[in-house]
C-alpha positions in Angstrom: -20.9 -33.5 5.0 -20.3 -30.0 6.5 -18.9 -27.5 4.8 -15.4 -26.0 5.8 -16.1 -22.6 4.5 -18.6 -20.5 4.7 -20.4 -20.0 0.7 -22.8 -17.0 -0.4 -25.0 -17.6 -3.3 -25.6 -14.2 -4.4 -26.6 -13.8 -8.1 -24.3 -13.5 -11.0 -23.6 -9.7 -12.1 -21.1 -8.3 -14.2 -19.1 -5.1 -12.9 -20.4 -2.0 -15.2 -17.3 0.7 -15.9 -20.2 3.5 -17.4 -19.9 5.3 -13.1 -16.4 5.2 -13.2 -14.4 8.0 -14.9 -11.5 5.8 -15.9 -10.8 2.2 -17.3 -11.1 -0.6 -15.0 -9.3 -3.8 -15.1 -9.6 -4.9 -11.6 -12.4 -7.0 -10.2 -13.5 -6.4 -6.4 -13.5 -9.7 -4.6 -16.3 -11.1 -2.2 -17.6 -7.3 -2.9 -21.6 -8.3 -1.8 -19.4 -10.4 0.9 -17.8 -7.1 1.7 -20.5 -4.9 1.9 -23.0 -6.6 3.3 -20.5 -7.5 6.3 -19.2 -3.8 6.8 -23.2 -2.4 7.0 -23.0 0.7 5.7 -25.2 3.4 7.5 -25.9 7.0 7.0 -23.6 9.2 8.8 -21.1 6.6 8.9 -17.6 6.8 8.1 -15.2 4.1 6.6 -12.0 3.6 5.6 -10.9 1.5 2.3 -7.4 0.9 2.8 -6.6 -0.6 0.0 -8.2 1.4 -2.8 -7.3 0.1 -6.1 -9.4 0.9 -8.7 -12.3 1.8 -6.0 -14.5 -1.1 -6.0 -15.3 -1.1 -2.5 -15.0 2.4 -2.2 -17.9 3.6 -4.4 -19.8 0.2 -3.4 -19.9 1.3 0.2 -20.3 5.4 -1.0 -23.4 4.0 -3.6 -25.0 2.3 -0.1 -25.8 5.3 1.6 -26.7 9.0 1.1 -24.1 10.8 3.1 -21.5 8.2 4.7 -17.8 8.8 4.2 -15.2 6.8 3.0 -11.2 7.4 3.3 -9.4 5.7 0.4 -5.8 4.9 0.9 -3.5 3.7 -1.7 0.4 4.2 -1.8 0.0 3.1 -5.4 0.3 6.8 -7.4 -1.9 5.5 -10.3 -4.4 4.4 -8.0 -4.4 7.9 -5.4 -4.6 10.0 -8.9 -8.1 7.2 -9.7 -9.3 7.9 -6.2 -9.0 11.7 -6.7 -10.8 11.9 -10.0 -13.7 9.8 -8.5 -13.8 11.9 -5.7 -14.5 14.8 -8.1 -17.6 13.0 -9.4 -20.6 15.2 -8.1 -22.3 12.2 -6.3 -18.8 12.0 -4.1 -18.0 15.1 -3.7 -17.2 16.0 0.1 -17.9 12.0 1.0 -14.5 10.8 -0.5 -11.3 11.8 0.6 -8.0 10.2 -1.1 -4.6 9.5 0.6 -1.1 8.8 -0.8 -0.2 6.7 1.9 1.0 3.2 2.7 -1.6 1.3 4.8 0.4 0.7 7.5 0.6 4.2 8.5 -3.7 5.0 8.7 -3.3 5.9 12.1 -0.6 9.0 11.8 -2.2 9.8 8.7 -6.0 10.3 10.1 -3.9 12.5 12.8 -2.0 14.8 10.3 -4.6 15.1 7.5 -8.3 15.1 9.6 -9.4 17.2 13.2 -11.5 13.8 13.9 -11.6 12.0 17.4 -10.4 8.8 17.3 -12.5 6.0 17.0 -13.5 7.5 13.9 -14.3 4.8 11.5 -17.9 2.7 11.3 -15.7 0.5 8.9 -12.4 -0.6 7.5 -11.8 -3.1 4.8 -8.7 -3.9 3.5 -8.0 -6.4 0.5 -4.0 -7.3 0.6 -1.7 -7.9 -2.4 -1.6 -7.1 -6.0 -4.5 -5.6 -8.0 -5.1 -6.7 -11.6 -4.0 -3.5 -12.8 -0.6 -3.7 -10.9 -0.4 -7.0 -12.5 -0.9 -6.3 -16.1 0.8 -3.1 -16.4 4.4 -4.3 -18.1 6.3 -1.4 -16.8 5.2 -2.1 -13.0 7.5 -5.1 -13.5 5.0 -7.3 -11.2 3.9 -9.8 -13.7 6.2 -12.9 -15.2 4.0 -13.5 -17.9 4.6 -9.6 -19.5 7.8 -8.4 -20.3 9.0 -5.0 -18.6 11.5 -3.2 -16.1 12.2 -5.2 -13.0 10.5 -3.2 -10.3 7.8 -4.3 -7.7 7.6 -1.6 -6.1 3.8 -0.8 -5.4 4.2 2.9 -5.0 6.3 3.4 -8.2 5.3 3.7 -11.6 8.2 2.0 -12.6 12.0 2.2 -13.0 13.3 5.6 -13.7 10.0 7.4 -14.1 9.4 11.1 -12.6 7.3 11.6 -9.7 4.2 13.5 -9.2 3.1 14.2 -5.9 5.0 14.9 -2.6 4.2 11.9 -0.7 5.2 9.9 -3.8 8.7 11.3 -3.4 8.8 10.3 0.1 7.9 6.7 -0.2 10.2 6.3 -3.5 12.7 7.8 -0.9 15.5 4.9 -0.1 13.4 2.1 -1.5 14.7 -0.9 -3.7 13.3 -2.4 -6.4 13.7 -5.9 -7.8 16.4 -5.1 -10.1 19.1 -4.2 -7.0 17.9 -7.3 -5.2 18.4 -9.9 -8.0 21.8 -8.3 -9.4 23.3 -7.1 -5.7 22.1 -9.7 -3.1 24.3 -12.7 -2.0 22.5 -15.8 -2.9 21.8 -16.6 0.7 20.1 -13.3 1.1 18.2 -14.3 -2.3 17.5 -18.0 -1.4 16.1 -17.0 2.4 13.7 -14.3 0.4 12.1 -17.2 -2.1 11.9 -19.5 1.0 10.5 -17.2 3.7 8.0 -15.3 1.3 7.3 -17.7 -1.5 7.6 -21.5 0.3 9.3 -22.4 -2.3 11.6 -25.5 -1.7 14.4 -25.2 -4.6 15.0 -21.6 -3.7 18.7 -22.1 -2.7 18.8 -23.9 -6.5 16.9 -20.9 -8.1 18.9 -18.7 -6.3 22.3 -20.2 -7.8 20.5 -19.9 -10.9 20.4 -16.1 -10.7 23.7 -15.5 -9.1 25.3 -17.3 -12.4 23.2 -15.6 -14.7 24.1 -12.5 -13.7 27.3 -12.6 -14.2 27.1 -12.5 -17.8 25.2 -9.3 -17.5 22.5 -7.4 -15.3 19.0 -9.0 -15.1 17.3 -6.3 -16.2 13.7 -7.4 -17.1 11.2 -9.5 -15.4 10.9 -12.1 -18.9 15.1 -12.2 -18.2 14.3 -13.5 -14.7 11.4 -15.7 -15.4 13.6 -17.4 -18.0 16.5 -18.3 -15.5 14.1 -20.1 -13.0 12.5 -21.8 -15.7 15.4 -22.9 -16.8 17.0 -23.6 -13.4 13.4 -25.4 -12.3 11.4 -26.3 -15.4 7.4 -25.8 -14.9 5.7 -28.3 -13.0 2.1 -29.0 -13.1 0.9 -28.6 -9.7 -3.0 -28.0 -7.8 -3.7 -25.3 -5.8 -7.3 -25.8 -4.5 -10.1 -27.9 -6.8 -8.7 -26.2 -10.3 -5.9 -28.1 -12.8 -4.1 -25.0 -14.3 -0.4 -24.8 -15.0 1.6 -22.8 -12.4 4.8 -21.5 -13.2 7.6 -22.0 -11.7 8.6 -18.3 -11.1 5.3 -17.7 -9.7 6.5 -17.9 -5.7 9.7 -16.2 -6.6 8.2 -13.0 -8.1 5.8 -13.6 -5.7 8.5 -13.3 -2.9 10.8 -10.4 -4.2 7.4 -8.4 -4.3 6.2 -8.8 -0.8 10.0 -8.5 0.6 10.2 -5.3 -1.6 6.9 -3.7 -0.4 7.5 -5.1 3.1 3.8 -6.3 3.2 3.5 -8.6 6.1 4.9 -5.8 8.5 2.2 -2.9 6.8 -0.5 -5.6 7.1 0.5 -6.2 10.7 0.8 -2.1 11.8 -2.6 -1.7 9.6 -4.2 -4.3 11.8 -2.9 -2.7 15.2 -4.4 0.4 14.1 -8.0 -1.0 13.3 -7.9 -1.4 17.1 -7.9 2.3 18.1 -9.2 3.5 14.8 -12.8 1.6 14.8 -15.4 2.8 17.1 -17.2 0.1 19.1 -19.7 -1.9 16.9 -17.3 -1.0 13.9 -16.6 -4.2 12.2 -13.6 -4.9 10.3 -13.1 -6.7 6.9 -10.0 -8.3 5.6 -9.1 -9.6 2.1 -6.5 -12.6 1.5 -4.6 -14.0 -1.1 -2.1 -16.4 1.0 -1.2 -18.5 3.6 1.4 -15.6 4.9 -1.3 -12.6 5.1 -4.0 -15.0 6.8 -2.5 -16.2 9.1 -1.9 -13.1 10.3 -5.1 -11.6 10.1 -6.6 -14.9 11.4 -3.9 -14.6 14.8 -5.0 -11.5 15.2 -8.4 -11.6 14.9 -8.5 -14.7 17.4 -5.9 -13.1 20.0 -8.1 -9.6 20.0 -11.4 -12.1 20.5 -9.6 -13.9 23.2 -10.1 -17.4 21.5 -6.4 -17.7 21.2 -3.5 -15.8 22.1 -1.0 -14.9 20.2 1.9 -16.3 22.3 -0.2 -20.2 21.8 -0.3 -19.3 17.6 3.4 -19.6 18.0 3.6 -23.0 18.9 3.8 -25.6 16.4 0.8 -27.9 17.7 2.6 -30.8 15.9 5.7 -30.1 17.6 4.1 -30.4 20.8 1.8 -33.5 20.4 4.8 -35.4 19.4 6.8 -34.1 22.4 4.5 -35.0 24.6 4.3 -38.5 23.1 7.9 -38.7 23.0 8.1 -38.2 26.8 5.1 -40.2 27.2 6.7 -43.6 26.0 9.7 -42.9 27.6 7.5 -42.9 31.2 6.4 -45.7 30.7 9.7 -47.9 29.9 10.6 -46.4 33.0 7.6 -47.6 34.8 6.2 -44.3 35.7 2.0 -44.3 35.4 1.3 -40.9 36.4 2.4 -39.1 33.0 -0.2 -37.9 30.7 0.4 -38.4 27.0 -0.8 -34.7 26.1 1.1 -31.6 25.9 0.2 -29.0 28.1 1.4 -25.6 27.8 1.5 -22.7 30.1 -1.4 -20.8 28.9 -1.2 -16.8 29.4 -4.0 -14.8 31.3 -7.0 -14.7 29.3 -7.9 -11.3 27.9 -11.0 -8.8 27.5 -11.6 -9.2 24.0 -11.4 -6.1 22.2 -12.9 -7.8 18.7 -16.0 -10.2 18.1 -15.0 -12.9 15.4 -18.4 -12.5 13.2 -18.5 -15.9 11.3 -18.2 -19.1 11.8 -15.8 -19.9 9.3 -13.4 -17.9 6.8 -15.8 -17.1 3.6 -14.4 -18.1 0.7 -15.4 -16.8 -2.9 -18.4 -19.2 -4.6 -18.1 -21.3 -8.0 -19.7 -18.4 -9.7 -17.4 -15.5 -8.7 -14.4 -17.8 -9.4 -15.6 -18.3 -12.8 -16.5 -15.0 -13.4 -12.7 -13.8 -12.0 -10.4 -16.8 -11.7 -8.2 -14.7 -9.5 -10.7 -15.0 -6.5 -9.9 -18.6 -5.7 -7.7 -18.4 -3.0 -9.1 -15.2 -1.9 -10.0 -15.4 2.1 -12.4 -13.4 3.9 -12.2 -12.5 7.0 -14.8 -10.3 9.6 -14.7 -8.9 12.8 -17.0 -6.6 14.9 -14.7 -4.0 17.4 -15.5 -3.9 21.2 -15.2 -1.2 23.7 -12.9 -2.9 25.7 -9.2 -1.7 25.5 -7.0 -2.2 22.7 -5.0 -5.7 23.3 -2.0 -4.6 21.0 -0.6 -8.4 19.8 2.0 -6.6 17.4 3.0 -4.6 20.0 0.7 -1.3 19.5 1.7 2.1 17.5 4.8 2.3 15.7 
């Protein structure tokens, strides 16, 4: 049987923390993956977009004498990381930190560097929640720890100072979990647990939260958590080959976060940008933990390579096979011999691509890494190598 997914076997290793000059909790993902698809060269400059705790930034800085990497981050715990490793004699000059939200490399490459644009060799970007985010109680991410209900990735938590400039911007006008669960109608509650989490009883769960709060403010995340529990008590339910128990708050916290940090839309301006920001023969790496953020890396990737546009992604296929067979059998009681039973659709001009898909298939994690880090299971990874053809814009272009 052919495999569906393309598998690395590259030899067990456990992540050392002695080159780092701060604790580490989160693990890279795909990281050999990562690196070995990005191909680091001397002289080269990349961009990590999604710094973290730095994983791929000093893996791709560790590759080669003298390339560059830009680290982004909009998390304040993470920029203040990236600026002590960038200290680090072996960085110095190679790594430059920025306080930023990924969505917005492009104007930020313009304001901060006097590059020309294409500039990067490189870009990888690994979307979501890092461990550390996760298992910090006061970031109010996690259902499992009790702490502030927050979410926001570029705060260090309800009613905490701020350090840098661009910190203050992005805290500027920005709601956190707590205004959404105690100020939101329950339709504007219930369409957020739907359209971001897929969960089914999210009109139910929303009630739940609308009634709780009116015996007082939900002010924590193990507050919350309890509600949907109680209002939807834990199933057991697969996701992929393991058998753990998820919860059932899982998709809503899940949901308030990405609504909160408005993810899909930086992931879609981040992706538009990789256009005009990666010199030909750059290649592009992108990290997923859902169904939401691959498809839209996979839509884009395959509109920019020309294999399918974005306008055809759109259609439900379903929804058009049974259309068309629909129509089909209702020819024929009329007696009509000339109708095909398959849809076709008006397909747009095809393009110059401006990307070359690089694999096959999506690469997934192997059995090792997902024992080693259990949170790489659904992990998605996802390559592509820049043209010189013209950017194709599917979002749209520049904000």
């Amino acid at each position: 049987m052919m495999l569906s997914v393309l598998k690395y076997a590259v030899p067990k290793r456990s992540i050392s923390t002695a080159a780092f000059p701060y604790p580490r909790v989160h693990v890279p993902v795909m990281l050999h993956q990562v690196v070995t698809h990005l191909k680091p060269k001397n002289g080269g400059i990349y961009c990590d977009m999604t710094f973290g705790e730095g994983g791929y930034t000093k893996a791709l800085l560790d590759s080669c004498d003298d390339c560059k990497v830009v680290a982004v981050d909009q998390d304040p715990t993470a920029y203040a990381k990236a600026l002590q490793l960038a200290e680090l004699k072996p960085y110095k000059d190679r790594l430059f930190p920025l306080l930023a939200k990924f969505g917005s490399i492009h104007e930020q490459i313009e304001s901060e560097f006097n590059w020309n644009i294409p500039c990067f060799d490189g870009i990888v970007m690994d979307i979501g929640v890092s461990s550390g985010q996760i298992e910090t109680a006061d970031r109010g991410f996690s259902y499992k720890l009790d702490g502030p209900l927050d979410m926001r990735m570029f705060s260090r938590g309800r009613n905490t100072t701020t350090e840098y400039e661009n910190e203050a911007h992005l805290m500027k006008k920005s709601i956190s979990a707590y205004e959404i669960v105690n100020f939101f109608s329950r339709e504007q509650i219930a369409d957020i647990i739907y359209q971001y989490g897929g969960d089914r009883l999210s009109r139910k769960i929303a009630a739940a939260i609308v009634t709780a709060r009116q015996l007082g403010p939900i002010e924590t995340t193990s507050s919350l958590a309890a509600v949907i529990q109680k209002a939807c008590p834990q199933p057991r339910w697969q996701r992929g080959n393991d058998d753990m128990v998820r919860n059932s708050a899982a998709r809503t916290f899940q949901a308030l976060r990405i609504y909160i940090n408005n993810e899909l839309v930086e992931l879609e301006k981040a992706l538009s940008a990789s256009e005009y920001l990666l010199k030909p023969e750059g290649r592009l790496a992108v990290v997923t933990f859902h169904s939401l953020e691959d498809r839209i890396a996979k839509n884009f990737m395959y509109h920019c390579a020309g294999k399918r546009l974005m306008e055809e992604a759109e259609h439900n296929q379903f929804n058009l096979k049974r259309a068309a067979s629909r129509e089909y059998r209702k020819a024929m009681k009329q007696g009509l011999t000339d109708v095909s039973h398959k849809q076709t659709v008006e397909r747009p001009d095809r393009v110059t691509p401006s990307f070359e898909i690089c694999t096959k298939h999506v690469i997934q994690p192997t059995e090792e890494e997902i024992e080693e880090n259990p949170r790489s299971r659904s992990a998605k990874l996802r390559v592509a190598k820049r043209t010189s053809a013209q950017p194709l814009e599917p979002f749209g272009g520049l904000p």
